[in-house]
NUNUVO-407339 format. One record per atom (N, C-alpha, C): x, y, z; atom name; residue number from 1. Coordinates in Angstrom, 2 decimals, always signed. Each point is the difference from the previous one (the first is absolute). Last residue first. Example, Ala and Ser with C-alpha at 12.3 -4.5 7.8 and 13.67 -1.06 7.14 Angstrom:
<nodes>
<node><east>+12.85</east><north>-2.25</north><up>+7.08</up><atom>N</atom><n>2</n></node>
<node><east>+0.82</east><north>+1.19</north><up>+0.06</up><atom>CA</atom><n>2</n></node>
<node><east>-0.77</east><north>+1.09</north><up>+0.73</up><atom>C</atom><n>2</n></node>
<node><east>+0.29</east><north>-5.72</north><up>-0.07</up><atom>N</atom><n>1</n></node>
<node><east>-0.89</east><north>+1.19</north><up>+0.00</up><atom>CA</atom><n>1</n></node>
<node><east>+0.90</east><north>+1.20</north><up>+0.00</up><atom>C</atom><n>1</n></node>
</nodes>
This chain:
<nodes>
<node><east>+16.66</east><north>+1.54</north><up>+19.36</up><atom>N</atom><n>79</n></node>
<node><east>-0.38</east><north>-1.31</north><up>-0.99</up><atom>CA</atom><n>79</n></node>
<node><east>-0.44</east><north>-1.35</north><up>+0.99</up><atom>C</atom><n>79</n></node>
<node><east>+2.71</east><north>+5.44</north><up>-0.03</up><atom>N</atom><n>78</n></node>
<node><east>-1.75</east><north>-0.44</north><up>+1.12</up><atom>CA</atom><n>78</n></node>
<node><east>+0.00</east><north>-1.05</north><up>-1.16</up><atom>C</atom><n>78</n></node>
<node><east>+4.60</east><north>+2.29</north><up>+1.31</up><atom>N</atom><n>77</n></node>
<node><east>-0.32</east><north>-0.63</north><up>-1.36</up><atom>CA</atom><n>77</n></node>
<node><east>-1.56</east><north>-0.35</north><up>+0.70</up><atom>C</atom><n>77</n></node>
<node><east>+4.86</east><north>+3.52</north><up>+1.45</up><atom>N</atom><n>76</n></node>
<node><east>-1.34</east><north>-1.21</north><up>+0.40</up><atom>CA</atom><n>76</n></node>
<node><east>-0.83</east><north>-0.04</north><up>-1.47</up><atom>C</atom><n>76</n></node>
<node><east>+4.71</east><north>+3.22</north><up>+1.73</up><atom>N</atom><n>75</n></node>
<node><east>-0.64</east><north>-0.51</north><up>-0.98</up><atom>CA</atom><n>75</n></node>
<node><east>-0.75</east><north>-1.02</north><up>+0.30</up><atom>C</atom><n>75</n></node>
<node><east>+2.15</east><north>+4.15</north><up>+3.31</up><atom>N</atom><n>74</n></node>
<node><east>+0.00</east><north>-1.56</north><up>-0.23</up><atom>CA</atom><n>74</n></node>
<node><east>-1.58</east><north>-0.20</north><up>-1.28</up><atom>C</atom><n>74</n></node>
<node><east>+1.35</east><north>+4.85</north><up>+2.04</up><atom>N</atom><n>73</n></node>
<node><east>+0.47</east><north>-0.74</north><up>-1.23</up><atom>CA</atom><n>73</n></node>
<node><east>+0.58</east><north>-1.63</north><up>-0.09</up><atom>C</atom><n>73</n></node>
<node><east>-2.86</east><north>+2.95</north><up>+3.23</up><atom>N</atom><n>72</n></node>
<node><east>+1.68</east><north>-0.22</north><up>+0.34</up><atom>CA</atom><n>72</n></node>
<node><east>+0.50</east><north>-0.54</north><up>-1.17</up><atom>C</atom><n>72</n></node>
<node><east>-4.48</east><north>+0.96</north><up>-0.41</up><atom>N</atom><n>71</n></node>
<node><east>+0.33</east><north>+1.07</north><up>-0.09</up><atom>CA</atom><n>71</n></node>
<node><east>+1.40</east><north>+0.02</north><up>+0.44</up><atom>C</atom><n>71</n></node>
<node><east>-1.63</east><north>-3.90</north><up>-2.59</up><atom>N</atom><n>70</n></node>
<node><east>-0.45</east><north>+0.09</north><up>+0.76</up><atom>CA</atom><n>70</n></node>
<node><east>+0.84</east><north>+1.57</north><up>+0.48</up><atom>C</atom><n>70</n></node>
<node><east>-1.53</east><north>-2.75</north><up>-4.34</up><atom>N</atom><n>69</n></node>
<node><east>+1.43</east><north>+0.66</north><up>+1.00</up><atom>CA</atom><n>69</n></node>
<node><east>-0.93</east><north>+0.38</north><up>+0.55</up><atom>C</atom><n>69</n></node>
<node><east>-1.81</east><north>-3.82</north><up>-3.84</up><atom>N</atom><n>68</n></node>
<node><east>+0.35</east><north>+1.25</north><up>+0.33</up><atom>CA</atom><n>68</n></node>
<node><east>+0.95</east><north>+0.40</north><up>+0.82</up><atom>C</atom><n>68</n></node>
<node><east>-3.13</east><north>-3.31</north><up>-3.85</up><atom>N</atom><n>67</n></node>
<node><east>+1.06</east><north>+0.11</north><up>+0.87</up><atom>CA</atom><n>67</n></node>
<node><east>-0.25</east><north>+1.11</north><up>+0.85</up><atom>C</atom><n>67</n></node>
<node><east>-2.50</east><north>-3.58</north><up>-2.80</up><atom>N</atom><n>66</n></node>
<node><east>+0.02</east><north>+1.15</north><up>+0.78</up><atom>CA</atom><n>66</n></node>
<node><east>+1.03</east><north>+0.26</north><up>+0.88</up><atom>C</atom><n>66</n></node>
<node><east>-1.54</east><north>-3.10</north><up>-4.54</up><atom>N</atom><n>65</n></node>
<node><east>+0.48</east><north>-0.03</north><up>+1.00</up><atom>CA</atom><n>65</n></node>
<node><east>+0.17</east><north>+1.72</north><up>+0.70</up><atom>C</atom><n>65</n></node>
<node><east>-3.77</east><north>-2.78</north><up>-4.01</up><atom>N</atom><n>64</n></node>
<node><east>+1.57</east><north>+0.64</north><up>+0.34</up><atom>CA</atom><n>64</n></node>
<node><east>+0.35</east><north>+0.17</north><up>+1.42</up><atom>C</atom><n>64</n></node>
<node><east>-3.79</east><north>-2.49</north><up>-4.37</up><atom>N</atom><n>63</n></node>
<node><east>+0.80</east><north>+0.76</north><up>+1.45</up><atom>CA</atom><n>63</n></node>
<node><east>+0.86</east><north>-0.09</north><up>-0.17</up><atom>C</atom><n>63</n></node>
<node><east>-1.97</east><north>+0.47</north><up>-4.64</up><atom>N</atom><n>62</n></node>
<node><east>+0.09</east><north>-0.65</north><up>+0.94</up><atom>CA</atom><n>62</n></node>
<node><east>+0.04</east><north>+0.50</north><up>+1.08</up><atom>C</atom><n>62</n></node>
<node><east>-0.82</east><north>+2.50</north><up>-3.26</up><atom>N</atom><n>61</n></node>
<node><east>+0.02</east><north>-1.11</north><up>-0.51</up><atom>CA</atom><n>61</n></node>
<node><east>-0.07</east><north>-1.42</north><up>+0.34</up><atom>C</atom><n>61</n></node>
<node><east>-0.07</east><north>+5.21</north><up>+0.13</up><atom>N</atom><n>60</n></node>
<node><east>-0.70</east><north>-0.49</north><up>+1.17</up><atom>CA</atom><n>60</n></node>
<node><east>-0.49</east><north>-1.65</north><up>-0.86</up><atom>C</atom><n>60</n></node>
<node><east>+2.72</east><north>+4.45</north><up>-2.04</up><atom>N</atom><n>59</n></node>
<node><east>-1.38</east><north>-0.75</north><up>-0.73</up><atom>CA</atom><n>59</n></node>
<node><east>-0.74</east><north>-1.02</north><up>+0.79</up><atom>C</atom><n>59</n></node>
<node><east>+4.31</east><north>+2.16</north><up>+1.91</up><atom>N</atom><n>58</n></node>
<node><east>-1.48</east><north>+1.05</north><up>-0.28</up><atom>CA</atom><n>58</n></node>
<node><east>-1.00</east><north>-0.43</north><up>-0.78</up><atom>C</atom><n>58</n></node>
<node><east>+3.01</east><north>-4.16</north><up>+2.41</up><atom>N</atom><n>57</n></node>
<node><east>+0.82</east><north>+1.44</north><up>-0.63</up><atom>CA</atom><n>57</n></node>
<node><east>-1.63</east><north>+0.48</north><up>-0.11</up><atom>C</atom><n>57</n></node>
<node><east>+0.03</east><north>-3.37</north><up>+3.45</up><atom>N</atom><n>56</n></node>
<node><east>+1.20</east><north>-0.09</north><up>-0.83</up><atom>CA</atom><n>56</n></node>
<node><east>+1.03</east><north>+0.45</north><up>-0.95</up><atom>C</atom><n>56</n></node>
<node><east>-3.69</east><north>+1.60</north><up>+4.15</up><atom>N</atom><n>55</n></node>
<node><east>+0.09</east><north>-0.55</north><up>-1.23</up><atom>CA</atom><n>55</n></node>
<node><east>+1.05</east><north>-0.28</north><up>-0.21</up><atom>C</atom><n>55</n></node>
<node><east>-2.03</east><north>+0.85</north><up>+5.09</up><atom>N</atom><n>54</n></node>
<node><east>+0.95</east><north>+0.14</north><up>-1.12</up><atom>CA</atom><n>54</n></node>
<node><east>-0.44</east><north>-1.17</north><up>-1.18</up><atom>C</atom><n>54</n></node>
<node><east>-3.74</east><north>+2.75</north><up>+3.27</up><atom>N</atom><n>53</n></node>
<node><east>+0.74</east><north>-1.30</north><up>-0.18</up><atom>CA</atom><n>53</n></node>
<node><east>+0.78</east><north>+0.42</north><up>-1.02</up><atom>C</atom><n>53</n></node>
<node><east>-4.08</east><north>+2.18</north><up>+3.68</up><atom>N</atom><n>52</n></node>
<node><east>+1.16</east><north>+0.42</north><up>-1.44</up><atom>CA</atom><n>52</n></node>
<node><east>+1.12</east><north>-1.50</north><up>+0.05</up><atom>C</atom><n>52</n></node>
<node><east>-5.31</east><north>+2.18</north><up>+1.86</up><atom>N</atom><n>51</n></node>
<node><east>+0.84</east><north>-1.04</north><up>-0.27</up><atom>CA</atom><n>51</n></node>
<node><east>+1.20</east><north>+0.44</north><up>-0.74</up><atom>C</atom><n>51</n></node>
<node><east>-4.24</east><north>+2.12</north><up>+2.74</up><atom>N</atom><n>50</n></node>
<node><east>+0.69</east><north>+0.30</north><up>-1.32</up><atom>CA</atom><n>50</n></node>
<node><east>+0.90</east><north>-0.80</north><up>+0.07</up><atom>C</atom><n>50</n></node>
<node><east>-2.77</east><north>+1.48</north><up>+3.38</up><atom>N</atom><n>49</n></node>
<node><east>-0.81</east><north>-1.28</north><up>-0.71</up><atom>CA</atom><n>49</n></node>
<node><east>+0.68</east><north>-0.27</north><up>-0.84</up><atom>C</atom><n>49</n></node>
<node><east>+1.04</east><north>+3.57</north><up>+3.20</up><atom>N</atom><n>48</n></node>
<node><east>-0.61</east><north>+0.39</north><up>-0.76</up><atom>CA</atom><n>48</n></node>
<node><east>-0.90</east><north>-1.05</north><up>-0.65</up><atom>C</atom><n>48</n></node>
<node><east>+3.99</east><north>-0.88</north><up>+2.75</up><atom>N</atom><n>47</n></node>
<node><east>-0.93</east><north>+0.65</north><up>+0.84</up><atom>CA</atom><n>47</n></node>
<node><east>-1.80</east><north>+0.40</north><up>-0.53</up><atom>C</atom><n>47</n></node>
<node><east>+3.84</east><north>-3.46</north><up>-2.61</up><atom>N</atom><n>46</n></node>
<node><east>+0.12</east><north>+1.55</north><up>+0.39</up><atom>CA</atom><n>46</n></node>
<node><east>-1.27</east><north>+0.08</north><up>+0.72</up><atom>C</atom><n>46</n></node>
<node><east>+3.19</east><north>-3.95</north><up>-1.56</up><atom>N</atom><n>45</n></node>
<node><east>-1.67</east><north>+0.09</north><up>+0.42</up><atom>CA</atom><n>45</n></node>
<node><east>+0.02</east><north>+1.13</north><up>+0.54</up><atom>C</atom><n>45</n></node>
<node><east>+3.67</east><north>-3.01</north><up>-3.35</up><atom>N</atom><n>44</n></node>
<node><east>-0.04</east><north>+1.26</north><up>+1.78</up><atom>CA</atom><n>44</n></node>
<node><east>-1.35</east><north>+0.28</north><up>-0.78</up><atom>C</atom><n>44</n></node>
<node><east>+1.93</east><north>-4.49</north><up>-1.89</up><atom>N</atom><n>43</n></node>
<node><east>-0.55</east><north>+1.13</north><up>+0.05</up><atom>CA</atom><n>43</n></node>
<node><east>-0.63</east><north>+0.63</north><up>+1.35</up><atom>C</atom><n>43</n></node>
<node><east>+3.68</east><north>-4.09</north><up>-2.71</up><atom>N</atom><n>42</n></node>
<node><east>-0.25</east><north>+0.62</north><up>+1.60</up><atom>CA</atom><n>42</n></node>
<node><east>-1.09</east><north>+1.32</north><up>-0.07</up><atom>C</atom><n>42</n></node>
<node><east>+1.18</east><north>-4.36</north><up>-3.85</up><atom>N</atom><n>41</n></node>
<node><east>+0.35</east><north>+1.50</north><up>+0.53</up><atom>CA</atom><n>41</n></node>
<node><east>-0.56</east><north>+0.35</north><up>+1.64</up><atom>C</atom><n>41</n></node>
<node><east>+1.21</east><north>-4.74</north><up>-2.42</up><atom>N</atom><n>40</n></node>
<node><east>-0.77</east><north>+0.74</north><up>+0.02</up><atom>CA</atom><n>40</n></node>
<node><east>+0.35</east><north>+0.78</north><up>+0.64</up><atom>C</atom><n>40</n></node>
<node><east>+1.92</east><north>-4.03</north><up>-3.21</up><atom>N</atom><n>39</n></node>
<node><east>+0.42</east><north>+1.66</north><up>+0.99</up><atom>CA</atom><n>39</n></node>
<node><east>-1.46</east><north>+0.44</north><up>+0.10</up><atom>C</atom><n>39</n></node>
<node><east>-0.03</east><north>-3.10</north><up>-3.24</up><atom>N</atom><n>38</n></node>
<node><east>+0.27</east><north>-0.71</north><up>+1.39</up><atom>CA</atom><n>38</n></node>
<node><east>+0.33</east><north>+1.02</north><up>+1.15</up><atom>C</atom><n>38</n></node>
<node><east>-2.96</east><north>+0.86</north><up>-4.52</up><atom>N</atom><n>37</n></node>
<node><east>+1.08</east><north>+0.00</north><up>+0.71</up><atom>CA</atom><n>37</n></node>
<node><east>-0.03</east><north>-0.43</north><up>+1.03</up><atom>C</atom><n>37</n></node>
<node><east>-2.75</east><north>+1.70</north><up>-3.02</up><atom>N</atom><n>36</n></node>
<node><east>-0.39</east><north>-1.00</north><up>-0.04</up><atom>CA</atom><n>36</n></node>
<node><east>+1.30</east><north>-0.57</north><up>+0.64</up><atom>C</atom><n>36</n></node>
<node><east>-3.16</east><north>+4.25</north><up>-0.92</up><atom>N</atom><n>35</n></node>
<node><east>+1.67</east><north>-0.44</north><up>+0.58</up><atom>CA</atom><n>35</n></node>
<node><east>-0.43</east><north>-1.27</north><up>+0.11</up><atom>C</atom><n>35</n></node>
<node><east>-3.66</east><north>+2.88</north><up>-1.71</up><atom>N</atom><n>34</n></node>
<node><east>+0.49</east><north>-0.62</north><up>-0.93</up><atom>CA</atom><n>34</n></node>
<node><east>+1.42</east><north>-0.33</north><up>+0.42</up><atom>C</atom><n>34</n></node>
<node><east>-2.96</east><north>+3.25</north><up>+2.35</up><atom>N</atom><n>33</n></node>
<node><east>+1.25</east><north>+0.48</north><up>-0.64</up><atom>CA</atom><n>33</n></node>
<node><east>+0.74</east><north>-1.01</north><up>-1.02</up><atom>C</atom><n>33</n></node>
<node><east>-3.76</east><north>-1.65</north><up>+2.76</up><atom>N</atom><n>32</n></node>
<node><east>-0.88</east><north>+1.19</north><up>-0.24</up><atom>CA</atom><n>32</n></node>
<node><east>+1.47</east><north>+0.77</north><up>-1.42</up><atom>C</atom><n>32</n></node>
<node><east>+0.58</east><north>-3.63</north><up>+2.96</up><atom>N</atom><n>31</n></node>
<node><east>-0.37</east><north>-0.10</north><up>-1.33</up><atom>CA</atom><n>31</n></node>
<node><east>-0.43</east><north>+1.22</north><up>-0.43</up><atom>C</atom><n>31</n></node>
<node><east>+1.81</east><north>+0.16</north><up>+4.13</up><atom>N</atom><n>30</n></node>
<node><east>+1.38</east><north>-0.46</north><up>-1.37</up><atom>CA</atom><n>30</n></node>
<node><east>-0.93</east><north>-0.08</north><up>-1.03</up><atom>C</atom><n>30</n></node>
<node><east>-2.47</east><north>+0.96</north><up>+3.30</up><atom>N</atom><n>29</n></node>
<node><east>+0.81</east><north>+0.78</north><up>-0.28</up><atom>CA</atom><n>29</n></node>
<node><east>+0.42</east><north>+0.06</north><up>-1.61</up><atom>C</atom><n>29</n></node>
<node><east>-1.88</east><north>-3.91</north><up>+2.37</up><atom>N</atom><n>28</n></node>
<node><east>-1.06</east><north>+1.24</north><up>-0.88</up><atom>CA</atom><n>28</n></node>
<node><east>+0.46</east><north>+1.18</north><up>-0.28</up><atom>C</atom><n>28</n></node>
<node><east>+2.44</east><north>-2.95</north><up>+3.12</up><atom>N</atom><n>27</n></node>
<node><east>-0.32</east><north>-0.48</north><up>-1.02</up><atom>CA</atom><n>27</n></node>
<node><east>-0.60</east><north>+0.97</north><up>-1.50</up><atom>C</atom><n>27</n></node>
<node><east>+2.35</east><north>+2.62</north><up>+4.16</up><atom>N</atom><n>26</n></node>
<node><east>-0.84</east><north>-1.04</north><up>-0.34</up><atom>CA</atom><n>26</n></node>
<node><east>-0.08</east><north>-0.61</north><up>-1.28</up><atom>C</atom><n>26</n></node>
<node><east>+3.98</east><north>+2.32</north><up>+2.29</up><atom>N</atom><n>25</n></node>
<node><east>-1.18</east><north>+0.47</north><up>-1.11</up><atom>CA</atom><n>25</n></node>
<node><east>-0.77</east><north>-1.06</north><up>-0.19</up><atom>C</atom><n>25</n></node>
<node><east>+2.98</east><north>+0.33</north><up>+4.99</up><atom>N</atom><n>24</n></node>
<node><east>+0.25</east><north>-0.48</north><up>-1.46</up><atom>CA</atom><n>24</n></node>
<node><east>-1.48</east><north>+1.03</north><up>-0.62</up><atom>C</atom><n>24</n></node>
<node><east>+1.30</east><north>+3.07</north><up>+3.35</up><atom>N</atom><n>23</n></node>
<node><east>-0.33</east><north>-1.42</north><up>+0.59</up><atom>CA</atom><n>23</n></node>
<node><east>+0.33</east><north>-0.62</north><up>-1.82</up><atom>C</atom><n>23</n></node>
<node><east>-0.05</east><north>+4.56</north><up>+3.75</up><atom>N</atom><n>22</n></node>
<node><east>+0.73</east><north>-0.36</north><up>-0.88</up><atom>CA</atom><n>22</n></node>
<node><east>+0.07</east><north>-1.47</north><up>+0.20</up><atom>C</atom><n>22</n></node>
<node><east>-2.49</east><north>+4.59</north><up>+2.05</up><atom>N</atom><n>21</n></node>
<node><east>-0.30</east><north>-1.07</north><up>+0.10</up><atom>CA</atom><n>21</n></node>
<node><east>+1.17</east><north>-0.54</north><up>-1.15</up><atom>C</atom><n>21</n></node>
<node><east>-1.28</east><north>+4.41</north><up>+0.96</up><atom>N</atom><n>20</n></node>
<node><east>-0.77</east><north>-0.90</north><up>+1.44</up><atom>CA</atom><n>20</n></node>
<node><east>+0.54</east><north>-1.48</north><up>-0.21</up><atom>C</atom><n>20</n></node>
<node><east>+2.48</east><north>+5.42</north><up>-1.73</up><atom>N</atom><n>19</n></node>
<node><east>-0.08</east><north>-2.04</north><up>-0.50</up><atom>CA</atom><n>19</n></node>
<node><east>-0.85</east><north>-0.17</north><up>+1.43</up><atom>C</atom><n>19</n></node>
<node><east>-1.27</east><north>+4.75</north><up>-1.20</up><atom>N</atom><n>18</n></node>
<node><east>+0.48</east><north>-0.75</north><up>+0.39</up><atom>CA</atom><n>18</n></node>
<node><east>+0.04</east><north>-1.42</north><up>+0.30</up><atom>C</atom><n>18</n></node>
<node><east>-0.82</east><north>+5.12</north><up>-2.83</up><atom>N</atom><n>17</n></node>
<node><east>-0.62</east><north>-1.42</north><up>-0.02</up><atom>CA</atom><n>17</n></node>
<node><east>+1.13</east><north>-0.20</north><up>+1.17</up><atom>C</atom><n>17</n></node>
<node><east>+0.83</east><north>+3.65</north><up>-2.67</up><atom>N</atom><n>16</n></node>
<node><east>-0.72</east><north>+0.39</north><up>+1.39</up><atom>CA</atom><n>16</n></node>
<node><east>-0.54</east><north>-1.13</north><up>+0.42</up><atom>C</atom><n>16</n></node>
<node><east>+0.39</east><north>-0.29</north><up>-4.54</up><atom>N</atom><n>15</n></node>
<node><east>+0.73</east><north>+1.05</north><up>+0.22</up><atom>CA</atom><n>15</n></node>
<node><east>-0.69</east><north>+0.23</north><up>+1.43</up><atom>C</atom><n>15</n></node>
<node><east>-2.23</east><north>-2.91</north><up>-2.76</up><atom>N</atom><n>14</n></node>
<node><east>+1.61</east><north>-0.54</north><up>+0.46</up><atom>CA</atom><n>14</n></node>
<node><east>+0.64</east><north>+1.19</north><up>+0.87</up><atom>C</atom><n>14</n></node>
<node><east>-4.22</east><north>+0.47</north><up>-1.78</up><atom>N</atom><n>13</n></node>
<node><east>-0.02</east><north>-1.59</north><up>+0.30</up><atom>CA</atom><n>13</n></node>
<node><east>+1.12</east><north>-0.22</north><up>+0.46</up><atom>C</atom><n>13</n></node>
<node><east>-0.80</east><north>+4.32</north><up>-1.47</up><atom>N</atom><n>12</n></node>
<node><east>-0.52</east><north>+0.14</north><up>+1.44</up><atom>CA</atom><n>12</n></node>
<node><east>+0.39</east><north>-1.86</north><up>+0.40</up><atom>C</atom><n>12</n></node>
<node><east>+2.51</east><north>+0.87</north><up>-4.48</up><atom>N</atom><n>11</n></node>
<node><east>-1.30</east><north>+1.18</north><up>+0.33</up><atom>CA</atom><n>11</n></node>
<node><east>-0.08</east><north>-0.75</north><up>+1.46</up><atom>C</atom><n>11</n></node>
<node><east>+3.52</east><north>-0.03</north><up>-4.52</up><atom>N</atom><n>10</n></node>
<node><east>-0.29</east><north>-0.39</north><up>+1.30</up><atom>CA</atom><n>10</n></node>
<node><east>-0.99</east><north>+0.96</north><up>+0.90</up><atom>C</atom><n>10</n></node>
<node><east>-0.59</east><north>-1.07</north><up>-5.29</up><atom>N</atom><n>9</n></node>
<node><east>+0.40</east><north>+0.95</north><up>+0.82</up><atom>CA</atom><n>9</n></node>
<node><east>+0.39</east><north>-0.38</north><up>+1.38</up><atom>C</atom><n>9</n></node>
<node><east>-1.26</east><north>-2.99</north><up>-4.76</up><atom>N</atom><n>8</n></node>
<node><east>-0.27</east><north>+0.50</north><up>+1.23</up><atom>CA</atom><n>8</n></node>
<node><east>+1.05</east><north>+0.94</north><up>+0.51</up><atom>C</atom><n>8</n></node>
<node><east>-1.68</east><north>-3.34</north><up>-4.56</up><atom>N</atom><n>7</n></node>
<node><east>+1.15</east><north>+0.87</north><up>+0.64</up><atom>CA</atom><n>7</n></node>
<node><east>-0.70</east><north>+1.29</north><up>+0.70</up><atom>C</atom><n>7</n></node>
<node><east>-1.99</east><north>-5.12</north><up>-0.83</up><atom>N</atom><n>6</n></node>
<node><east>+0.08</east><north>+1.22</north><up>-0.24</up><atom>CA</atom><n>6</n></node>
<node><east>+1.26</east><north>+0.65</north><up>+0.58</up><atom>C</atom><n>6</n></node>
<node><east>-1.26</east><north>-5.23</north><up>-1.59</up><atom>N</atom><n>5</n></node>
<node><east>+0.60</east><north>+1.05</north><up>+0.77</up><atom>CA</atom><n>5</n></node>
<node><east>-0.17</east><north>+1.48</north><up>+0.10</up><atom>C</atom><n>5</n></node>
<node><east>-2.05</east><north>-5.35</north><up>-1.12</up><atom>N</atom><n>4</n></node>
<node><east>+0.00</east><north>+1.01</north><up>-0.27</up><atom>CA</atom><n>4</n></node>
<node><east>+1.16</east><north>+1.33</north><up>+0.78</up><atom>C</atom><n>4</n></node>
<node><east>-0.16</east><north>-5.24</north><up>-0.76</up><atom>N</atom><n>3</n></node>
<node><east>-0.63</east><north>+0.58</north><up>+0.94</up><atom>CA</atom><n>3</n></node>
<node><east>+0.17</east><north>+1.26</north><up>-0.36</up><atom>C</atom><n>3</n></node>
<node><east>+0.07</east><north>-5.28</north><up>-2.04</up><atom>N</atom><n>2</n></node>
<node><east>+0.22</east><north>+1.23</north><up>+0.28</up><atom>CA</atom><n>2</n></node>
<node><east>-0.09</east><north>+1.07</north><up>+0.59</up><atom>C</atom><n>2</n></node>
<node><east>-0.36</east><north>-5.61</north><up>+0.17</up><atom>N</atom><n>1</n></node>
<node><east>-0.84</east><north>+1.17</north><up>+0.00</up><atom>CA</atom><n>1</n></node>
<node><east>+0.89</east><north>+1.24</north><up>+0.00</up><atom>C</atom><n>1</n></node>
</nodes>
């Protein structure tokens, strides 16, 4: 199944949101995005209802991995 994308503004859903929650992408997820992958992504559950999950590249082809730093600059991986 394909999934449509619009190109969006960061607006009130994210901006000022806070992570409640960070858990696997459900079944229905993955299908919903056509991942048919053994990796499943980690999606942060914003305060707001708003979900965000890493892609694999900008055409959201597959999953992807989440990295980041922490403000003492130690590098961590959420998978």
């Amino acid at each position: 199944m394909e999934t449509a994308y619009e190109a969006t503004t960061v607006d009130d859903s994210i901006v000022g949101s806070k992570i409640v929650d960070i858990r696997p992408m459900t079944a229905n997820e993955m299908e919903s995005e056509g991942w048919q992958k053994n990796e499943i992504p980690m999606v942060l559950v914003l305060s707001s209802g708003t979900i965000l999950y890493p892609s694999m590249d900008t055409e959201g082809n597959d999953a992807g991995a989440l990295f980041g730093k922490t403000s003492d600059g130690i590098s961590f991986g959420v998978y």
